[in-house]
C-alpha positions in Angstrom: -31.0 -5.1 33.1 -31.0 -6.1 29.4 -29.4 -10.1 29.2 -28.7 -11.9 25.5 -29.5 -14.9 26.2 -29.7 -18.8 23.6 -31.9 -21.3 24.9 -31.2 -24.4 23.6 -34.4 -25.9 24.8 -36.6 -28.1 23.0 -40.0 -27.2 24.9 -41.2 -23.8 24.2 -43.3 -24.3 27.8 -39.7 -24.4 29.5 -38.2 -22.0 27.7 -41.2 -19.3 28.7 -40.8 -20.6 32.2 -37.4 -20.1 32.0 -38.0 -16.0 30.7 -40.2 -15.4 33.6 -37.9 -16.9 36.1 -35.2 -14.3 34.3 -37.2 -11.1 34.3 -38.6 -12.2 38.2 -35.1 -11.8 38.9 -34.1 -8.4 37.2 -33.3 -9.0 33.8 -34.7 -8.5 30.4 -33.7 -11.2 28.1 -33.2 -10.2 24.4 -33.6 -14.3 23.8 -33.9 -17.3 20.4 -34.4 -20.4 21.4 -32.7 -23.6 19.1 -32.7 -27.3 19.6 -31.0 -28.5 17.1 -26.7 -28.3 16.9 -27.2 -26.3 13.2 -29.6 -23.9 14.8 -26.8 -23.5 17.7 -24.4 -22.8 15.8 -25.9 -20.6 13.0 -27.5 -18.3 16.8 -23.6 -17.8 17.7 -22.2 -16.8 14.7 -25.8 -14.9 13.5 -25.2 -12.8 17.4 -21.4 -12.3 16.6 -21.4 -11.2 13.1 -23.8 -8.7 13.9 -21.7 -7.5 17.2 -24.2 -8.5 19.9 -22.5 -11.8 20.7 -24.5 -13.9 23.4 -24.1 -13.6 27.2 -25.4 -16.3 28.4 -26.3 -20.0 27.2 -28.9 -21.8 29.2 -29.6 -25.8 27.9 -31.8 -28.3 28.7 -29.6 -31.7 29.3 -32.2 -33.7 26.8 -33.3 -32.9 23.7 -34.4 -35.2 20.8 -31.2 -34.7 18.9 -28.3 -33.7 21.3 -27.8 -33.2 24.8 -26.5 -30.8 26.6 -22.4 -32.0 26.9 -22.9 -32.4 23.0 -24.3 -28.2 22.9 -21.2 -26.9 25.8 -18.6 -29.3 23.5 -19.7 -27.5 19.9 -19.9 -23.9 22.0 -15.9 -24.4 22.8 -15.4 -25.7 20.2 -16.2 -22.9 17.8 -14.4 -20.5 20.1 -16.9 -19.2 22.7 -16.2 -18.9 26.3 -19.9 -17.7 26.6 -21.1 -19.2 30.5 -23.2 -22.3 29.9 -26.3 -23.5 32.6 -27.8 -26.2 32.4 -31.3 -26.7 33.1 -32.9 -29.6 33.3 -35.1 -32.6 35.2 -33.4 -34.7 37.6 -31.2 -36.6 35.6 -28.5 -38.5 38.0 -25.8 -37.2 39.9 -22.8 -38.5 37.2 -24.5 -37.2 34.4 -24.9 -33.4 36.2 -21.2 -34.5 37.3 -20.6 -35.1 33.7 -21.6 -31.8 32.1 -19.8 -29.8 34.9 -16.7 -31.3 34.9 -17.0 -30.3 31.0 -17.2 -26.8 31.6 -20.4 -25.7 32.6 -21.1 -23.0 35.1 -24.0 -24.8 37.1 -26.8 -27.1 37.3 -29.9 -26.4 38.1 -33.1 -28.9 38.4 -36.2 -27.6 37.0 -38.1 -27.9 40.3 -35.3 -26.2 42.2 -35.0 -22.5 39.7 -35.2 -20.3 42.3 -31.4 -21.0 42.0 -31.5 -19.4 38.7 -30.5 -16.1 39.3 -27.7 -17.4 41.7 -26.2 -19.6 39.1 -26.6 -16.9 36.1 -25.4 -13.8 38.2 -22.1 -15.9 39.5 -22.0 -17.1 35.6 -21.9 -13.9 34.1 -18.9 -12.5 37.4 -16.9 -15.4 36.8 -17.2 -14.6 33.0 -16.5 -11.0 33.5 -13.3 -11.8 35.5 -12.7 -14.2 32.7 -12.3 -11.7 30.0 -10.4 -9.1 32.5 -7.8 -11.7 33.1 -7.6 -12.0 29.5 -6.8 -8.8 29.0 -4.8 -7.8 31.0 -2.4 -10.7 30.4 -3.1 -9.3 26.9 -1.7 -5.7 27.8 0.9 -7.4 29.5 2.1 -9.2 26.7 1.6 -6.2 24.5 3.3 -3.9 26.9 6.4 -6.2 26.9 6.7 -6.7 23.2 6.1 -2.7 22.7 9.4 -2.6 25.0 11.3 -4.5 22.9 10.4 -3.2 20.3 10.6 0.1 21.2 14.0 -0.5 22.5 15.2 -2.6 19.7 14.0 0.3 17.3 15.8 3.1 19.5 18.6 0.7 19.9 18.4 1.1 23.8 19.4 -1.9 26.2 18.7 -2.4 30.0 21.0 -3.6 32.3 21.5 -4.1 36.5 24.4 -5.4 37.9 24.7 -6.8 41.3 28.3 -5.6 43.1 28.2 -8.6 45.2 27.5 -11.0 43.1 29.2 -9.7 40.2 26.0 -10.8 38.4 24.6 -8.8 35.8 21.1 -9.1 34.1 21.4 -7.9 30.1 18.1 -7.0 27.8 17.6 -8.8 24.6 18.5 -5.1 22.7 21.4 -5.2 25.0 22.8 -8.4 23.9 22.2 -6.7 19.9 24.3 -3.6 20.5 27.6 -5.8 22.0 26.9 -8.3 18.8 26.2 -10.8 21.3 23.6 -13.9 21.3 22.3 -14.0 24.8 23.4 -17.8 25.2 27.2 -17.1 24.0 27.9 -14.3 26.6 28.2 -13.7 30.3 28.0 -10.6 31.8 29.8 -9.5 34.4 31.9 -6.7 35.2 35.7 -7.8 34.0 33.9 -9.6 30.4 32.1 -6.2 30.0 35.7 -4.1 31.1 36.9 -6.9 28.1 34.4 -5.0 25.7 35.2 -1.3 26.0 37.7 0.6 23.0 40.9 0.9 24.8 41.5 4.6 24.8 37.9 4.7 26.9 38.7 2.1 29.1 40.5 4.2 31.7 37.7 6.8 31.2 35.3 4.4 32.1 37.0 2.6 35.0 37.0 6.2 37.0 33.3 7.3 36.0 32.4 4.3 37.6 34.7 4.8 40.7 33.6 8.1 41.5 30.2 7.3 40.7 30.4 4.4 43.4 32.6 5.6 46.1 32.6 9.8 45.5 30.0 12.0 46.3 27.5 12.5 44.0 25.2 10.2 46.5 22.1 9.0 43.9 22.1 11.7 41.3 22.3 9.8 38.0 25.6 9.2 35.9 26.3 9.1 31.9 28.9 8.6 30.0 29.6 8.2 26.2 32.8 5.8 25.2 32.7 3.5 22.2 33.0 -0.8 22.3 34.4 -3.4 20.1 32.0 -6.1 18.6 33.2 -9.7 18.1 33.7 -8.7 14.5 35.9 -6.3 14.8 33.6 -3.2 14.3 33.4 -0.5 16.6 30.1 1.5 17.9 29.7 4.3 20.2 27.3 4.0 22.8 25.7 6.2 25.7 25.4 4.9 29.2 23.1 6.5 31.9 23.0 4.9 35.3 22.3 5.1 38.6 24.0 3.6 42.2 21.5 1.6 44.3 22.6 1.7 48.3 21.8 0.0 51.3 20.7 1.7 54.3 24.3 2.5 55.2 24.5 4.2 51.8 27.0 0.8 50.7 26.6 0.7 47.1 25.4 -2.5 46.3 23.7 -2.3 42.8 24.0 -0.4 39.5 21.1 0.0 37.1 20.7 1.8 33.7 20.4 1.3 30.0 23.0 1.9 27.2 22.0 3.8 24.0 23.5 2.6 20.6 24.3 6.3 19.1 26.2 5.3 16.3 24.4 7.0 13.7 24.2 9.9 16.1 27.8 10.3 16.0 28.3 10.0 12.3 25.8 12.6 11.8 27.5 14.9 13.9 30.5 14.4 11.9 28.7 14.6 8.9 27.1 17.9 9.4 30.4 19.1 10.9 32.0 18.4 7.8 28.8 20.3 6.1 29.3 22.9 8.2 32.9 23.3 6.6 32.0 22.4 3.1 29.2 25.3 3.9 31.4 28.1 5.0 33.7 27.6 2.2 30.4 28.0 -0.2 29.1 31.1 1.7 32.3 32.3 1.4 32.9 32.3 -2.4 29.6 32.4 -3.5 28.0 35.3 -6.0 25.3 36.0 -4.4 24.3 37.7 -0.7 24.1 34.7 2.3 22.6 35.7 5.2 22.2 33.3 8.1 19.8 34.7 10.8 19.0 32.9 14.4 15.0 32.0 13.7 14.1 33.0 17.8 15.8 35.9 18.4 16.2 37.3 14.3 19.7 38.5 15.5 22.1 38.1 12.4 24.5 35.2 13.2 26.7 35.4 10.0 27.0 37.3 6.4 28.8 37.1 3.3 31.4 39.5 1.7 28.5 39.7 -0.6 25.9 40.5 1.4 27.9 43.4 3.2 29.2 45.4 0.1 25.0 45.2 -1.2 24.1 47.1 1.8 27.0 49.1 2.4 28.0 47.8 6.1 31.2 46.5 7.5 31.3 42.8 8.8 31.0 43.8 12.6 28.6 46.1 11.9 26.2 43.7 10.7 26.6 41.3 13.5 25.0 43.8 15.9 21.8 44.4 13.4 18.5 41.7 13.4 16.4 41.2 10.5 13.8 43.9 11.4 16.7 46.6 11.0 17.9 45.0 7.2 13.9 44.8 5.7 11.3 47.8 5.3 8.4 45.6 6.6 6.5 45.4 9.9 7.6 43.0 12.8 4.6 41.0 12.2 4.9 40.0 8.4 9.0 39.0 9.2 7.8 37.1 12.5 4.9 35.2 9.7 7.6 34.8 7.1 10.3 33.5 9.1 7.4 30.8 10.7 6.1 29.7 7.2 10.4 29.1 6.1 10.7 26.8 9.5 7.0 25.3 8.6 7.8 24.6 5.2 11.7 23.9 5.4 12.4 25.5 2.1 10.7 28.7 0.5 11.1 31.2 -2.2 9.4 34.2 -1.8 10.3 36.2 -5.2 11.2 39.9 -5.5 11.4 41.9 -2.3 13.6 45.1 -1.1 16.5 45.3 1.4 17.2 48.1 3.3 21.0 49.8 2.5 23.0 51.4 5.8 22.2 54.8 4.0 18.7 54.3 4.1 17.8 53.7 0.7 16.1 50.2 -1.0 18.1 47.8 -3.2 15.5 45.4 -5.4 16.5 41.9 -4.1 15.4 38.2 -5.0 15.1 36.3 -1.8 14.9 32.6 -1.3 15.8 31.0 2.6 15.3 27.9 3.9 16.2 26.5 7.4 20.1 24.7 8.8 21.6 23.5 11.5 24.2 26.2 12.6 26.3 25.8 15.8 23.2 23.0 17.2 20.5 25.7 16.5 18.2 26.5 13.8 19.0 29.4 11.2 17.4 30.7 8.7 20.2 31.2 5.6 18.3 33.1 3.5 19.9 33.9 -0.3 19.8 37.4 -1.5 20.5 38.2 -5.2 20.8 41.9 -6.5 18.1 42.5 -9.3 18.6 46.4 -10.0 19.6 45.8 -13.5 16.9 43.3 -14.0 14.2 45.5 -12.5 15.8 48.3 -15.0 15.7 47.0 -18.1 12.4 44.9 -17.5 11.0 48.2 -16.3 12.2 50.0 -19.5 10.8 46.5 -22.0 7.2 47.5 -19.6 7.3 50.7 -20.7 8.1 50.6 -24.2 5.6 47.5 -24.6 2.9 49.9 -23.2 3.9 52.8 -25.8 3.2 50.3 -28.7 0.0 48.9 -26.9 -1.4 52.4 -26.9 -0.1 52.8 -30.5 -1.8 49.4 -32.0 -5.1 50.3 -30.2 -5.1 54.2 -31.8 -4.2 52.7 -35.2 -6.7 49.4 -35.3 -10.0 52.6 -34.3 -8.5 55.2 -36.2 -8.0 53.2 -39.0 -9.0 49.8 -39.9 -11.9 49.9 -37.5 -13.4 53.1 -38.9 -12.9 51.5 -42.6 -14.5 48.5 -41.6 -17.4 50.6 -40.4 -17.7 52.5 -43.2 -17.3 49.6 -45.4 -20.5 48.4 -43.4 -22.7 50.9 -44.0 -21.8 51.4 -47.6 -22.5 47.5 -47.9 -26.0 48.5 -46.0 -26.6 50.9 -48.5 -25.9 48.7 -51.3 -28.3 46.1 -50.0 -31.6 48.6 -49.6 -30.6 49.8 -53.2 -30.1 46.2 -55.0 -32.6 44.5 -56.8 -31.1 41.5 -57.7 -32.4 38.8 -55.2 -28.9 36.9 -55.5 -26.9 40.0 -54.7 -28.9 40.6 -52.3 -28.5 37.3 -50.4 -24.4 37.5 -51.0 -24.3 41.0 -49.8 -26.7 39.9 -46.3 -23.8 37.3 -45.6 -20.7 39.9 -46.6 -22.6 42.3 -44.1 -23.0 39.6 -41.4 -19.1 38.3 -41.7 -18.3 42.5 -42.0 -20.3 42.9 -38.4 -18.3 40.1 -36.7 -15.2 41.2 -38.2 -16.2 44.7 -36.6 -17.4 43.0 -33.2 -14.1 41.3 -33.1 -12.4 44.5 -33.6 -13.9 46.1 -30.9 -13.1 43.6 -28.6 -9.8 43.7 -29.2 -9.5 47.6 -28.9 -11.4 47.3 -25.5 -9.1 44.5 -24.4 -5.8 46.6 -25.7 -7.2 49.7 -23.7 -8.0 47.9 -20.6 -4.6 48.9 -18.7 -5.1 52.4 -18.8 -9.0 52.1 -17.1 -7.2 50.0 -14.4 -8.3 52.8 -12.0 -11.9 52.5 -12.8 -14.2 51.1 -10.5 -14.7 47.3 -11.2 -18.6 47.6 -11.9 -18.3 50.3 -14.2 -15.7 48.6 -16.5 -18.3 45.8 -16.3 -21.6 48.0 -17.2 -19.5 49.3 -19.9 -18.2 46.0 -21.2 -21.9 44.2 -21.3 -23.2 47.3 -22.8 -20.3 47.5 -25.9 -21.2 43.5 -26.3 -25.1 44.4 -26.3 -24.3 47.3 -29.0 -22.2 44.3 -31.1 -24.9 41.7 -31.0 -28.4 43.6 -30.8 -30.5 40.5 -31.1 -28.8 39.4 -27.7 -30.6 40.0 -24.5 -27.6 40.3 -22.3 -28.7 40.5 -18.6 -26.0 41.9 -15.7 -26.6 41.2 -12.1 -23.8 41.8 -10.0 -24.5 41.1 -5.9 -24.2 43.9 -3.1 -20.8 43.0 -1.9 -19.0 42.9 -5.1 -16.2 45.7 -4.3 -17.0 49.3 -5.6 -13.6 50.2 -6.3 -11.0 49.5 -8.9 -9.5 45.4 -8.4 -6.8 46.5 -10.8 -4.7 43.4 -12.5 -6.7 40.8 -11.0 -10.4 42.9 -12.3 -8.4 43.5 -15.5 -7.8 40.1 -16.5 -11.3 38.9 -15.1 -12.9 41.3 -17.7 -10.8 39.5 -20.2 -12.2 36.2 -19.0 -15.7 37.4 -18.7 -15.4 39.0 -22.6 -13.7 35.8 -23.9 -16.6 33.8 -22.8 -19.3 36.1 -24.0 -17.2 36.3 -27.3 -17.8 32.5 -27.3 -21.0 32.4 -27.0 -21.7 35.3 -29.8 -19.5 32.9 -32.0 -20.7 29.6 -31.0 -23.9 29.5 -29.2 -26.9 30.6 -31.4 -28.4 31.7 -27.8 -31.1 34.5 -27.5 -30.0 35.4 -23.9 -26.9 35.6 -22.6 -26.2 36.4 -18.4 -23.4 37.5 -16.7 -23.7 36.8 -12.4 -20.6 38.1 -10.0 -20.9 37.6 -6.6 -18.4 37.0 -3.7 -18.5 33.7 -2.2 -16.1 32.4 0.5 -13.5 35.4 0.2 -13.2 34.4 -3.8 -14.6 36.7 -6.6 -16.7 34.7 -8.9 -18.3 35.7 -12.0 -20.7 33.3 -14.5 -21.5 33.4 -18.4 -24.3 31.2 -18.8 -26.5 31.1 -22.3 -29.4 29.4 -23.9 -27.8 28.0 -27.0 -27.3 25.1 -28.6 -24.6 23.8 -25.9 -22.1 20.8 -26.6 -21.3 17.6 -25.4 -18.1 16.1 -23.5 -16.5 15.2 -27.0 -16.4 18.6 -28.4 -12.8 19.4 -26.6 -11.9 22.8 -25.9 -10.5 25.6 -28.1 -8.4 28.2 -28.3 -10.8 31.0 -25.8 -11.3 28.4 -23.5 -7.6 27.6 -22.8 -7.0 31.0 -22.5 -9.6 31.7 -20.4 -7.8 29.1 -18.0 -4.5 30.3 -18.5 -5.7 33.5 -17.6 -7.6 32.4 -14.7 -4.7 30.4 -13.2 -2.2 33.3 -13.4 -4.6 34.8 -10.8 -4.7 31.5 -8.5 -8.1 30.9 -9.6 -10.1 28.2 -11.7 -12.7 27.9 -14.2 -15.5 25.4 -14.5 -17.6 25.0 -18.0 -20.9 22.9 -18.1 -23.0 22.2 -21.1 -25.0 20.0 -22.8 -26.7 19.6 -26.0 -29.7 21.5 -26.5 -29.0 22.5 -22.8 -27.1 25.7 -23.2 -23.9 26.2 -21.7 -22.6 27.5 -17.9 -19.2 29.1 -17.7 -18.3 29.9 -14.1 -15.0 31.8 -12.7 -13.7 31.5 -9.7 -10.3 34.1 -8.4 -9.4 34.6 -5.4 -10.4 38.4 -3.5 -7.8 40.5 -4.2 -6.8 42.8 -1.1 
């Protein structure tokens, strides 16, 4: 059995005597050995600090520079109760008197240490018993002062009264709720009558009768009735009890407690008058109420409102649940009704009600969870957006006719100039001779391609809705391929991973290509590279695609532009995120992360 173990011992001979005699009798001491009261002390705080404090402290009564009463006095001293033998030659029956009248556990001669293990198995029971002593007193004391605290928190007294002795015993909490100081009050069953409101007295008076002389034997009793403080104020409280009987079934004591409800009360009232101010909201409010019991998703109440949108009469509706008013499964209603309850309030946007003739009504839905008749409801608000939907539908369509048109005009017209325009500058530049108009025309060419790049881009990105449809990696293929015919000194490298989806992603791939082009457009702009590579890959149910590039890079004070900020803007709208990193001379990384659509 592993032992810590201090010797103060000034004789290394008697301290490895001391081992053996240790280890003879079971143990294995993890030992240091001082003589000196600095060393002492520096071994008990060294052991503690590190959480190994010592187990057991064996001294010699002698030592050049303290003895052994001087060693047990600085070990209580700082704080240890750590048992303490002492060790020694013969050195007179006061002074081994001495030392255990001081504390000690034992003495032990050295010619006598087959007492050892004796002395240091009782030291280490007696120390054991020591510390459970301490702590259980320690949980008792805690115990009692989480009671009152508990009780003083939940305002909730403890009382007995003795019928015979017309003696009551009152809790400290209980002396609180009466506005009491426990010395300047004396319970007992008239001063406590003395306390009650008057129109509860009489109440009061025959609870207790019946509960004492009827026949409800020892079932428990409560009863609410309000008191009167000292000062005037008045409180409602909550008394449960119970009759205590003798073997002839004589009552002869009454115990219980007494709960300060107070605020209880007032809240009632104050959601009763909620409730009111509620009803007369619902009742002359613009928009559909709906109230609808959270358990059961039976319809508990609807508005004038509510009825005329969906055509039914107001005892019709009472016999419907929510499954019956929405055109979705039992399962997505039972998931939306728990994430309202979970999240208190919730507004979850455009959805569709179902009308008593059958047909859909466009709706905006918001709920969020009450109190109605001391159960939970879920009062969801319901606001007719057919007009909305109508004219936003008709502002869709014609933005979509003048989308088509702008992307016919820019590449029938100003894009096939600008090409032409390039290749008759082309022309011009094989055919000149002048050296200076040659170099002018090289950069009016260069600044007449990346007018034509941009062009493109911008026809591809105006033509995007109506390729929707297309499978996600071919809109990809075809939008690396148009950025490798823009820029043919690139070396533009696509890998896109196995369980990237092979059908369309719609919206969410649309605006991903966007992304993807707006960082490839910033690196054709801004990067010098030589190779360019787009990665997509699917990682933890989120779509992710990278831009990364050789070039020239930038540092953390460069700030972001215009085709970043989109980029994010665009990003977020689909839930997602991107992350850029770059360096000088390092290249740059631009990587995309959007959640999977379904």
């Amino acid at each position: 059995m592993s032992l810590r173990v201090l010797l103060v011992e000034d004789s290394e001979n008697d301290a490895i005597l001391l081992l053996r005699k240790l280890r003879q009798g079971g143990y294995e001491p993890v030992h240091k050995r001082v003589d000196t009261p600095e060393e002492l002390e520096l071994a008990l705080d060294g052991a503690q600090e590190r959480g190994e404090p010592w187990e057991l402290v064996i001294s010699d009564y002698f030592m050049p520079r303290f003895r052994a009463p001087d060693a047990l006095a600085l070990l209580r001293r700082l704080g240890y109760d750590t048992p303490f033998i002492v060790v020694s030659g013969k050195v007179g029956e006061d002074l081994a008197v001495e030392v255990m009248q001081a504390g000690a556990q034992d003495y032990i001669t050295k010619e006598n240490m087959a007492r050892l293990k004796v002395a240091v198995e009782r030291g280490l029971r007696e120390a054991e018993a020591r510390r459970e002593r301490e702590r259980a007193e320690q949980a008792l004391r805690q115990s009692e002062s989480s009671l009152s605290a508990a009780q003083r928190i939940a305002h909730l007294g403890n009382w007995e009264y003795d019928i015979g002795r017309d003696e009551a015993y009152w809790s400290d909490e209980l002396y609180r709720i009466f506005g009491f100081a426990p010395q300047g009050f004396v319970p007992t069953y008239k001063s406590f009558l003395n306390l009650i409101h008057p129109d509860d007295e009489k109440l009061l008076r025959g609870e207790v009768r019946a509960a004492l002389y009827g026949r409800r034997g020892r079932i428990p009793s409560n009863i609410d009735y309000r008191i009167v403080r000292p000062n005037g104020e008045i409180r409602f409280v909550s008394t449960r009890y119970e009759v205590m009987r003798d073997a002839s079934e004589r009552p002869v004591r009454l115990i219980g407690t007494i709960h300060d409800v107070t605020e209880r009360k007032q809240a009632e009232e104050t959601l009763r008058e909620s409730e009111e101010r509620y009803r007369a909201v619902v009742e002359q409010a613009a928009d559909g109420i709906l109230l609808i019991d959270v358990d059961s998703k039976r319809i508990l109440e609807a508005n004038a409102v509510y009825q005329d949108l969906l055509g039914y009469a107001p005892e019709e509706i009472l016999d419907l649940t929510l499954y019956d008013l929405v055109p979705y499964s039992r399962e997505s209603m039972d998931c939306y009704v728990e994430r309202v309850r979970i999240e208190k309030s919730y507004v979850s946007g455009e959805r569709r009600h179902r009308r008593k003739d059958g047909s859909l009504v466009d709706v905006e839905v918001s709920a969020n969870t009450i109190s109605y008749s001391s159960k939970e409801a879920l009062c969801v608000v319901v606001r007719d957006i057919t007009e909305r939907k109508r004219s936003a539908e008709t502002l869709r369509e014609t933005r979509e006719a003048e989308r088509q048109r702008m992307a016919r005009d820019l590449h029938d017209g100003a894009l096939q100039d600008l090409t032409y325009a390039l290749a008759e500058a082309q022309i011009l530049q094989v055919l000149s001779e002048d050296p200076k108009l040659d170099e002018r025309l090289k950069q009016q060419l260069e600044a007449l391609r990346r007018a034509a790049g941009g062009l493109r881009s911008a026809v591809y990105n105006l033509r995007l809705e109506d390729e929707q449809n297309r499978p996600f990696r071919t809109l990809l293929e075809t939008l690396v391929e148009q950025n490798r015919n823009m820029v043919p000194d690139w070396n533009i490298h696509l890998e896109v991973a196995d369980e990237v989806p092979q059908v369309s992603l719609k919206e969410t791939g649309t605006e991903l290509l966007r992304v993807v082009q707006e960082g490839l457009s910033n690196a054709r702009r801004h990067s010098e590279a030589r190779n360019v590579r787009v990665t997509v890959w699917v990682e933890s149910n989120e779509l992710v695609a990278e831009v990364s590039d050789d070039g020239r890079g930038f540092g953390p004070d460069s700030g972001s532009g215009i085709g970043l900020k989109s980029m994010k803007e665009r990003t977020a709208a689909l839930g997602g995120e991107v992350a850029v990193e770059s360096e000088p001379g390092e290249g740059t990384r631009v990587r995309i992360r959007t959640p999977m659509p379904r």
